[in-house]
N, C-alpha and C positions, 0 to 999 in steps of 0.2 A: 425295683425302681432304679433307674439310671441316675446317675450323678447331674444330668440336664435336668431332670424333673425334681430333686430337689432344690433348684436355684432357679425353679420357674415364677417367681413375682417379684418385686422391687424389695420388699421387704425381707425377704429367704436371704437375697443379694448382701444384704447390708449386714443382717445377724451375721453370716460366714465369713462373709470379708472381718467382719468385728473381732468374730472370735479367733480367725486365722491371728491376727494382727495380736493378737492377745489383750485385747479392751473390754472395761465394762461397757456399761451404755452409760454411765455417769463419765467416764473417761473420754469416752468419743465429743459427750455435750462441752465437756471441758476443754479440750481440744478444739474442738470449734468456734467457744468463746474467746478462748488464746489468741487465733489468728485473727478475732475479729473482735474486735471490742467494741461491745454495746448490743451483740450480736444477741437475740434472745431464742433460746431452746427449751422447752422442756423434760427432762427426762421421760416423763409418760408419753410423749409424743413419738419418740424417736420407738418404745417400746409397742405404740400402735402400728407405728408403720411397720414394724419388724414383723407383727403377728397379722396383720389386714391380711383377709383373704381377698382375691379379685371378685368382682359383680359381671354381670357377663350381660352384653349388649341382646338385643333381639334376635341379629344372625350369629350368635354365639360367641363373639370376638368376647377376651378379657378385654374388663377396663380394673388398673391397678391402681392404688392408694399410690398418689405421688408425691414428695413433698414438693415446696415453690421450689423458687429460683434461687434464691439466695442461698436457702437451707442444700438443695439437689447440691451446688457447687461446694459449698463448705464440707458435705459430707464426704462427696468423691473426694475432695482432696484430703481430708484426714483419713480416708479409709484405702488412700493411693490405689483411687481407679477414675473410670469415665464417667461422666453423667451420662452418655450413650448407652456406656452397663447398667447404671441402677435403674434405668426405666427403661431397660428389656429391650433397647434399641441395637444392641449387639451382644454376641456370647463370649466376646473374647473380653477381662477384665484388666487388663495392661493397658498402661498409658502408653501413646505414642511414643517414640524415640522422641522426636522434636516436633513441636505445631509450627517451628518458623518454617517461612513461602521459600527462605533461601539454602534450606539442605533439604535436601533429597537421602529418603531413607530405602534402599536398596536390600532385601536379606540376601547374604552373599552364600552359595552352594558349596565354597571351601572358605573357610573362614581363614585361610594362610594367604587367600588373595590381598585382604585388607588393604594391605601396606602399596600394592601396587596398583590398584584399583583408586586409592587416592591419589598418588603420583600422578596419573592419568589423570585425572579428572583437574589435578593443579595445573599441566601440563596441556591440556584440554581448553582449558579459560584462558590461554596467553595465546592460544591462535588466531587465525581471521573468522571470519563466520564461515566463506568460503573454503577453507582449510578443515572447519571442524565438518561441514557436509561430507566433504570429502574424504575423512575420517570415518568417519559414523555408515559411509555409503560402504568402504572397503570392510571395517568391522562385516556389519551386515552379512555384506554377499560372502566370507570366509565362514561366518556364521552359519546360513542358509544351505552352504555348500558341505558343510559338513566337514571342512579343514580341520585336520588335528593335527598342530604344530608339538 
């Protein structure tokens, strides 16, 4: 059995994340409470979604136990992951670097670049729009061409 197929349902998700984190499931409901006050949870609840097997539609698609809305966001974030992960909308269980629209998250190929790859980019924002085309066109075509300075 591959490590994907044991983290195949929402609730497989949540047990491992739990356990990785080192939680009971009284501790996760408690934590949830914490950040939310008046927030109502069950412990047997959170213990259904953990063990729910999926039902499976007519052309075979899984349909999984989900929790709502409120409980899905509470949970991702005490178990520091996405609501996209616990309802199998992606395999990757890391939060974004940032969800704000004004940084831009790039994985950098040498991570010694950092320091000047922001330089640039500060260096970048104080030109004309004109000036950054013209940037951006020269990068580019040194790019394309295969220059290696």
């Amino acid at each position: 059995m591959q490590a994907e197929e044991l983290l195949d349902t929402p609730g497989r998700r949540i047990y491992a994340l739990r356990r990785k984190r080192g939680m009971t499931q009284g501790a996760v409901i408690k934590a949830m409470q914490d950040a939310s006050p008046g927030f109502s949870v069950v412990q047997s609840y959170l213990s259904e979604l953990e063990n729910a097997e999926p039902t499976y539609s007519e052309d075979g698609a899984p349909i999984y136990k989900l929790p709502g809305g409120a409980i899905l966001v509470a949970l991702a974030d005490v178990l520091g992951t996405t609501t996209d992960y616990i309802a199998m909308r992606t395999s990757d269980p890391s939060i974004p670097v940032s969800a704000d629209s004004d940084i831009a998250v790039v994985p950098l190929r040498d991570s010694r670049l950092r320091a000047e790859v922001e330089d640039l980019c500060r260096l970048y924002q104080q030109i004309s729009p004109e000036y950054r085309r013209a940037v951006t066109d020269f990068i580019r075509t040194i790019a394309t061409q295969g220059v290696r300075v």
